[in-house]
C-alpha positions as a Markdown table, in Angstrom:
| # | Residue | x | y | z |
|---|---|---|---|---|
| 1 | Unk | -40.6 | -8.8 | 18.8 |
| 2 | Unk | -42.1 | -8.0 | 22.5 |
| 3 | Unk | -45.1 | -10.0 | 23.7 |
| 4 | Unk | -48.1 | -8.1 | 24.0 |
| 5 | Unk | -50.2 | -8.8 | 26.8 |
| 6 | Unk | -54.2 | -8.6 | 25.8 |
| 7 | Unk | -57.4 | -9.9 | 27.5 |
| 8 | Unk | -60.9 | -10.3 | 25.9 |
| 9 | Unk | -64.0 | -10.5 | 28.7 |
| 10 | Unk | -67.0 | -13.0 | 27.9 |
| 11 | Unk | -70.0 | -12.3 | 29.1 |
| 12 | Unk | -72.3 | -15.5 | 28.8 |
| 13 | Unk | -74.5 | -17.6 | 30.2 |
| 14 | Unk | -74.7 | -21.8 | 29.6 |
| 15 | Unk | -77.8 | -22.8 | 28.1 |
| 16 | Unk | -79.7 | -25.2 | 29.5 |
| 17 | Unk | -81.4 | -28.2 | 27.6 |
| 18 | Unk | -85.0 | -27.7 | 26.1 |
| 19 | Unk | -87.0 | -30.5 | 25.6 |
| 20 | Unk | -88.3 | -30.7 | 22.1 |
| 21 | Unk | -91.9 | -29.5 | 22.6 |
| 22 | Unk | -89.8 | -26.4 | 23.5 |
| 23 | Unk | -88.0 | -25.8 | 20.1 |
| 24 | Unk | -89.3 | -23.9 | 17.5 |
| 25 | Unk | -89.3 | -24.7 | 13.6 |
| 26 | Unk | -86.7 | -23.3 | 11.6 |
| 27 | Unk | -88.6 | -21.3 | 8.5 |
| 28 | Unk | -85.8 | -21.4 | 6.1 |
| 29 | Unk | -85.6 | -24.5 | 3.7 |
| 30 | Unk | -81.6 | -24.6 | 3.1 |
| 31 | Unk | -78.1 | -22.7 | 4.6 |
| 32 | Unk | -75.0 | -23.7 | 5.1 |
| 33 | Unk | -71.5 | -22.2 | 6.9 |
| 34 | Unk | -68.3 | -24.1 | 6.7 |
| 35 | Unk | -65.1 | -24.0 | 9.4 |
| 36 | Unk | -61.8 | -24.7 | 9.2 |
| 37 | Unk | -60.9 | -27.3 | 11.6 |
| 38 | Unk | -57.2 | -28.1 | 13.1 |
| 39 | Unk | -56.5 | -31.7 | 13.1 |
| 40 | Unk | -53.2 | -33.9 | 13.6 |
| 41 | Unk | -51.7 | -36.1 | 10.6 |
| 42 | Unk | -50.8 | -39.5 | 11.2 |
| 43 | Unk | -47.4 | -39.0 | 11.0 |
| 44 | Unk | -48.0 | -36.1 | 14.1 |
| 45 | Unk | -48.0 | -33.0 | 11.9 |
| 46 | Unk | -51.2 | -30.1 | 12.8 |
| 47 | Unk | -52.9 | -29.8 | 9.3 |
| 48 | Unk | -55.8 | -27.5 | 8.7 |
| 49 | Unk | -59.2 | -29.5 | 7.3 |
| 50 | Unk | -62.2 | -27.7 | 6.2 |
| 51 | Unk | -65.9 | -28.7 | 7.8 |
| 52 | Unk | -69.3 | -28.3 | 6.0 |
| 53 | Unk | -72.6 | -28.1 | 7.5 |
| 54 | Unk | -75.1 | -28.0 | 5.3 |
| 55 | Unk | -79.0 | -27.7 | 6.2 |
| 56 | Unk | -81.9 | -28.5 | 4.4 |
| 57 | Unk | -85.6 | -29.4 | 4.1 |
| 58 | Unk | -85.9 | -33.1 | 4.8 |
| 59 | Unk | -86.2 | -36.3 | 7.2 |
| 60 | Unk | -84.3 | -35.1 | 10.6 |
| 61 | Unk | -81.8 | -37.0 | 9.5 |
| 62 | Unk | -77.8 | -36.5 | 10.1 |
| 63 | Unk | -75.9 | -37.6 | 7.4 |
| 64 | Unk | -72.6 | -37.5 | 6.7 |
| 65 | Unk | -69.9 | -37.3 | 4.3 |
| 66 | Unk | -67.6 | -40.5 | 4.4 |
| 67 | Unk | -64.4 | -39.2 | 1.8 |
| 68 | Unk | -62.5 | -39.4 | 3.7 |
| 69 | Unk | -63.8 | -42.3 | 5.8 |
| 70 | Unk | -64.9 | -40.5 | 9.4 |
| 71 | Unk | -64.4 | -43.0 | 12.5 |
| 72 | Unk | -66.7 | -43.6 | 14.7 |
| 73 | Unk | -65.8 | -41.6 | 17.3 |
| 74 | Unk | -66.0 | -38.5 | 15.1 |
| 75 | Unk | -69.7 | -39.8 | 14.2 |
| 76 | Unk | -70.8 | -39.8 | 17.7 |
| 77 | Unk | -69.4 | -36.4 | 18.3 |
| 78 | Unk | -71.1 | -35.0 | 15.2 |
| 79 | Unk | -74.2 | -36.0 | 16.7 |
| 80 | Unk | -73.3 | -34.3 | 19.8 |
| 81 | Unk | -72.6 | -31.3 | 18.3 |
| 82 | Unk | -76.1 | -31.1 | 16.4 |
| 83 | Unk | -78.1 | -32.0 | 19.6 |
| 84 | Unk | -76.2 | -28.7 | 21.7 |
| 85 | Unk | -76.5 | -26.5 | 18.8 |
| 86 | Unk | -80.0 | -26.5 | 18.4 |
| 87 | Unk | -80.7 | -26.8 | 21.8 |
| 88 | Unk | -78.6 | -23.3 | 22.0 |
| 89 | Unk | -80.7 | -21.9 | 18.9 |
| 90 | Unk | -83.5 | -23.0 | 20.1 |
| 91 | Unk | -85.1 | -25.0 | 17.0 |
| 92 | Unk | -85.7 | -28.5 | 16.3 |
| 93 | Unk | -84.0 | -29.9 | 13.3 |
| 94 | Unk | -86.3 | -32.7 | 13.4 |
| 95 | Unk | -88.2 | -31.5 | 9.4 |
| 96 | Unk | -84.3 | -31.0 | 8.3 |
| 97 | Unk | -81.4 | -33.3 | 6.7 |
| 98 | Unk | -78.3 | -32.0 | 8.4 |
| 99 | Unk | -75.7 | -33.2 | 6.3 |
| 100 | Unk | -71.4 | -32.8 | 7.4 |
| 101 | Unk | -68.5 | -33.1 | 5.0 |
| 102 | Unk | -65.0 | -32.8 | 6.5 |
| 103 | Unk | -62.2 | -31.9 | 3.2 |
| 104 | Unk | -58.8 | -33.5 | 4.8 |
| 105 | Unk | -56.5 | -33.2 | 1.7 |
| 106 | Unk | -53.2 | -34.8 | 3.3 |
| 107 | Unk | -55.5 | -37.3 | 5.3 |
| 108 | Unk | -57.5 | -40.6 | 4.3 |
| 109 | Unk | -58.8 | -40.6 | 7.7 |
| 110 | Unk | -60.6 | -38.4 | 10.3 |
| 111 | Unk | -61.1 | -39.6 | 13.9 |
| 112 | Unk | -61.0 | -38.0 | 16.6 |
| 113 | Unk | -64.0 | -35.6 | 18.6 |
| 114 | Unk | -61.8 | -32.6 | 18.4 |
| 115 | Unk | -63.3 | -31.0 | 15.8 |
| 116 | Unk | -66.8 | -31.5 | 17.6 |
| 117 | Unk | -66.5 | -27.6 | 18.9 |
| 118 | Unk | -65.7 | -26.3 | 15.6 |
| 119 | Unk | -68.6 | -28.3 | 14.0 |
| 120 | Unk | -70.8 | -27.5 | 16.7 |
| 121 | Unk | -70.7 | -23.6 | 16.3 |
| 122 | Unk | -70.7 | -24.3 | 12.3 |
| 123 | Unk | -74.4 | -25.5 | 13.1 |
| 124 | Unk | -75.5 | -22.7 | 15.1 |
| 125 | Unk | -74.0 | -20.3 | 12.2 |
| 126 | Unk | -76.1 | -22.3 | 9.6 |
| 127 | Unk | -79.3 | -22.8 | 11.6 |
| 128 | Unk | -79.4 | -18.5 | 12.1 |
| 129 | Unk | -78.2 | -17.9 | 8.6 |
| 130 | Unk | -74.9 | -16.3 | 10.1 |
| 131 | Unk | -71.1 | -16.4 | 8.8 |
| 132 | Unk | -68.0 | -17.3 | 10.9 |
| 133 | Unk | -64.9 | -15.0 | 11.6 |
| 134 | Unk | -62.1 | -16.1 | 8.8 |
| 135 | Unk | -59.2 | -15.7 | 10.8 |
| 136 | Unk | -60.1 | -18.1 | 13.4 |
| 137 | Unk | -59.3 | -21.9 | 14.1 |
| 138 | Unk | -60.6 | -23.8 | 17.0 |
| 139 | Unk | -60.2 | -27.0 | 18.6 |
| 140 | Unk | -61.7 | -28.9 | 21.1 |
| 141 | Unk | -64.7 | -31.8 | 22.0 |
| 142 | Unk | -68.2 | -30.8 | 22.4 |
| 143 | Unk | -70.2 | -31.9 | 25.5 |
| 144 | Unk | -73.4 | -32.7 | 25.8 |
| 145 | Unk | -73.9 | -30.0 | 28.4 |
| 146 | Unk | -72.3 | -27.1 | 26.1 |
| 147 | Unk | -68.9 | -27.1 | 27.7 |
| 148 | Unk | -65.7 | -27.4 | 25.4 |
| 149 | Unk | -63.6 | -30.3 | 26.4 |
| 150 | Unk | -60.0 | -31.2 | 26.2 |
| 151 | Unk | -57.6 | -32.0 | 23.1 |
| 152 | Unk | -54.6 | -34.0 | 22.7 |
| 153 | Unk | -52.1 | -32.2 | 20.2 |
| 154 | Unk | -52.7 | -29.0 | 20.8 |
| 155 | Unk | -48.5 | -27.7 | 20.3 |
| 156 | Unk | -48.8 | -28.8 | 16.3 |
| 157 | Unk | -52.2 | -27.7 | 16.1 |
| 158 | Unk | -51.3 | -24.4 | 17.2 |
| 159 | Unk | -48.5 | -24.2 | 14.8 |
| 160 | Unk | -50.7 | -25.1 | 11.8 |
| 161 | Unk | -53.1 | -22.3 | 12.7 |
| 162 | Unk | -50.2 | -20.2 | 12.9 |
| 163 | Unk | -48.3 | -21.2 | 9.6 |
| 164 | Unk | -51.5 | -21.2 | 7.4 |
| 165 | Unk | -51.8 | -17.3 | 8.7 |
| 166 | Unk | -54.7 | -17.4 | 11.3 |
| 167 | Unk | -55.0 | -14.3 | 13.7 |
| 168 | Unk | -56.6 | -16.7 | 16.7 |
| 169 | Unk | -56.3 | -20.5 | 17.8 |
| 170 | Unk | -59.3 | -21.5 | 20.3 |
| 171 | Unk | -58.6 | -23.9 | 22.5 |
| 172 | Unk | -60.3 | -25.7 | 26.0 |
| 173 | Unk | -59.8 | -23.9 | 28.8 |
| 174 | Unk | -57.1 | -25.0 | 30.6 |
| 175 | Unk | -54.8 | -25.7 | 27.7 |
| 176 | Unk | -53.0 | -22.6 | 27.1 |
| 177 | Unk | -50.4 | -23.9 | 28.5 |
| 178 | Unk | -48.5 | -27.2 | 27.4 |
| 179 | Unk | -45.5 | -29.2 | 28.3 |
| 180 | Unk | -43.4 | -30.4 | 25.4 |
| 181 | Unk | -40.3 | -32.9 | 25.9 |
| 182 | Unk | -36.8 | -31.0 | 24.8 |
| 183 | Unk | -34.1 | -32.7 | 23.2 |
| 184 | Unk | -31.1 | -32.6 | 26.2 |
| 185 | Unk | -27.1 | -33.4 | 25.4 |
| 186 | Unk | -24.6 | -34.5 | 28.4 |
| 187 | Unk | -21.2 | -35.7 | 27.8 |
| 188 | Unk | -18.5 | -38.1 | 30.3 |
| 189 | Unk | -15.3 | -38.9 | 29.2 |
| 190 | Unk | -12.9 | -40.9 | 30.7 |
| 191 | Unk | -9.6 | -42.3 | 29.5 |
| 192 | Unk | -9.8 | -43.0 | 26.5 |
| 193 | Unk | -13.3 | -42.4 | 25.9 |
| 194 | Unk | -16.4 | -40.3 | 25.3 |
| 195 | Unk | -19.8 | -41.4 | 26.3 |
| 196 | Unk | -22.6 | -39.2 | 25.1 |
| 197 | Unk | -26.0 | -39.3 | 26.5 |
| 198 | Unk | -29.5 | -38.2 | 25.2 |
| 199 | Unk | -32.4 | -37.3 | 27.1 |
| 200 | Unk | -35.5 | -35.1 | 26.8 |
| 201 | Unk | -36.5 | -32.7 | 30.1 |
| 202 | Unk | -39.9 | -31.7 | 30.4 |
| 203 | Unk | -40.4 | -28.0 | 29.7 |
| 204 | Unk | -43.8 | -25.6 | 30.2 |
| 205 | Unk | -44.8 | -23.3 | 27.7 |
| 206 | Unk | -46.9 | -20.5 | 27.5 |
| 207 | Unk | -48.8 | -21.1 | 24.0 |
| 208 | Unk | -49.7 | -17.9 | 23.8 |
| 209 | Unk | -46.0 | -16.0 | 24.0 |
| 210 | Unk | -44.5 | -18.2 | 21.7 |
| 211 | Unk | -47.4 | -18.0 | 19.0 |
| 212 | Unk | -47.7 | -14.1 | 19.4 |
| 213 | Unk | -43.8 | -13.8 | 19.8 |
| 214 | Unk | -43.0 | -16.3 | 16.1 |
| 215 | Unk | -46.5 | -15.1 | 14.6 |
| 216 | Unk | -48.5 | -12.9 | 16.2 |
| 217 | Unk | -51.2 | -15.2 | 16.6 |
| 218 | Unk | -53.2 | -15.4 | 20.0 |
| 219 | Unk | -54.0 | -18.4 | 21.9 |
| 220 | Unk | -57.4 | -18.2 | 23.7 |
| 221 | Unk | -59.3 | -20.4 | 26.2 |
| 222 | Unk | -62.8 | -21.1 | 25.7 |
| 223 | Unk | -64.8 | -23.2 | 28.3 |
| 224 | Unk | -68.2 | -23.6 | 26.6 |
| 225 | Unk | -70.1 | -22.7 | 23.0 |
| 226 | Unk | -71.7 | -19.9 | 24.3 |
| 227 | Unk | -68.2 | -18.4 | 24.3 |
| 228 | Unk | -67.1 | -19.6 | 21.1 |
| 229 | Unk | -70.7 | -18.3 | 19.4 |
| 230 | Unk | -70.0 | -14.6 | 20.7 |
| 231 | Unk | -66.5 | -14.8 | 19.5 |
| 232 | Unk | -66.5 | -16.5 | 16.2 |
| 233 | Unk | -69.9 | -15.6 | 14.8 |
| 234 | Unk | -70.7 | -12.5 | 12.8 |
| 235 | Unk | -73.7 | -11.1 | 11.0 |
């Protein structure tokens, strides 16, 4: 099967912060939206986990959901992610309970601020009452500035997006392209004797060939949310 070349043009603009006096009220007193989010196992395999955002009438308070048990790291990141997504709808959450549930079936634990881009645009899609594409999985942090930061992993995430049947794999820009360590055979023999050596060489892939060549999946670069909103968000 023959690679096919395609390009997709953004057009968008980074939001800036608002300070709260700036944000309106929300009207609506509960919505949710849910993404799929690309994570690695502990024993380095990509497994797909499913996100929750769920928002309702309440305290301003962000609460989340610890089963599994979410590290720290994953905490702050969450936060992060509410902060830039209502500064990008322009409300205050501030009379809401935000509440996030992460469903990791092969894991007991999520860490990690990967998913902080996912979870991010999950917001946005609950706060304007809007669904996400289906056939989409992203990865990558959230900044406080909008921007999408990098991921480690990103060769067996891609291949878990693929396998589970996704149509696109989002991912920071500048990470389309990875270097993975192949497994490298030499032989010497002498008299009397073979000595065999192993060693791994460095090799650069193109992510996106090889996931549209095996699958037909594409692999696309995304440098900030307002990207990922126009692309994964749908009425």
């Amino acid at each position: 099967m023959g690679f096919i070349a395609s390009t997709i043009i953004f057009e968008y603009s980074l939001q800036k912060p608002f300070s709260r006096n700036e944000l309106s009220k929300p009207a609506f007193k509960e919505r949710s939206a849910e993404v799929p989010v690309v994570a690695v196992s502990s024993d380095g395999q990509g497994v797909i986990c499913k996100a929750t955002v769920e928002i309702a009438d309440g305290k301003g308070r962000v609460l989340f959901n610890t089963n599994p048990f979410v590290e720290p790291d994953m905490q702050y990141s969450i936060e992060t992610a509410k902060n830039v997504a209502e500064s990008f709808a322009k409300v205050s959450l501030s009379q809401k309970d935000v509440v996030y549930s992460v469903e990791a079936p092969k894991a007991l634990l999520v860490g990690g601020p990967s998913a902080g881009a996912a979870i991010c645009v999950a917001t946005i899609a609950a706060i304007e009452g809007k669904s996400l594409r289906s056939n989409v999985a992203i990865t990558g942090t959230i900044q406080s500035n909008g921007s999408i930061g990098h991921v480690g992993g990103i060769l067996e995430k891609a291949q878990a997006a693929a396998e589970n049947g996704f149509k696109y794999f989002l991912v920071p820009k500048g990470q389309k392209e990875v270097i993975f360590y192949e497994r490298k055979e030499s032989e010497q023999r002498g008299r009397g004797f073979l000595i065999k050596k192993v060693y791994y060489e460095p090799k650069k892939v193109d992510l996106n060939e090889l996931m549209y060549e095996q699958y037909g999946m594409q692999v696309i670069e995304i440098e900030n949310i307002s990207q990922l909103a126009s692309f994964v968000i749908v009425s």
